[in-house]
N, C-alpha and C positions, 0 to 999 in steps of 0.2 A: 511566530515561527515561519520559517519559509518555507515554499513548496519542498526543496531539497530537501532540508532538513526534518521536516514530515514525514516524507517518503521513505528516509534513514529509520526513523523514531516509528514508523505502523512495518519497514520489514523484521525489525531487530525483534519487537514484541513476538511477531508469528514465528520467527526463527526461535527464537526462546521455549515458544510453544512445543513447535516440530523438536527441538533437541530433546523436551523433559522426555517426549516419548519412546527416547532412546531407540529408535530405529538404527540398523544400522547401514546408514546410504553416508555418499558421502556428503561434504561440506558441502560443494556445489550442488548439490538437487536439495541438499537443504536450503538453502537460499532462494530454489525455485521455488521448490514449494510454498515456503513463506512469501517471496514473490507475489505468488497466485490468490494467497491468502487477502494482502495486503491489497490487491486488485479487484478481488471482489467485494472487500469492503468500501473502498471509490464508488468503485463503479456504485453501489447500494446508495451512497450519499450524494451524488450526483442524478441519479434517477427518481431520488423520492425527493431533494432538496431543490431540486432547478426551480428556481422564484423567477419569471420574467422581468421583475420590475426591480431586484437586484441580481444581478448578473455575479457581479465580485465573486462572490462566494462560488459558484459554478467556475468561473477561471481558475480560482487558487485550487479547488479541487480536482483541474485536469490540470494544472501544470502539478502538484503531484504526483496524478498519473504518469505524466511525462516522466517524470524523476524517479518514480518504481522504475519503468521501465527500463531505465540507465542504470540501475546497480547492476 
């Protein structure tokens, strides 16, 4: 799966989340929200996953990041 398509695939989950709780905001802050969601779950896999001696894995997880941050 590619970073893009990650990034799509952890905001759509949290977005799904934020919808069931029927809030009523609208679409666009639901997307942040989820967003933010999707952000702090990186950021978590990036902070406790950073392996020096493979790196890979720490890139594909911030080009992720990168790509939350574009939707």
């Amino acid at each position: 799966m590619t970073p893009k398509e990650k990034s799509k695939k952890l905001v759509d989950r949290f977005r799904l989340l934020v919808l069931r709780r029927e809030y009523n905001v609208s679409e666009r802050l639901i997307i942040e929200l989820a967003k933010q969601c999707a952000l702090i779950c990186v950021d978590e896999i990036i902070n406790i996953g950073s392996n020096p001696n493979n790196p890979t894995g720490l890139y594909y997880w911030q080009e992720v990041k990168q790509e939350i941050n574009k939707l």
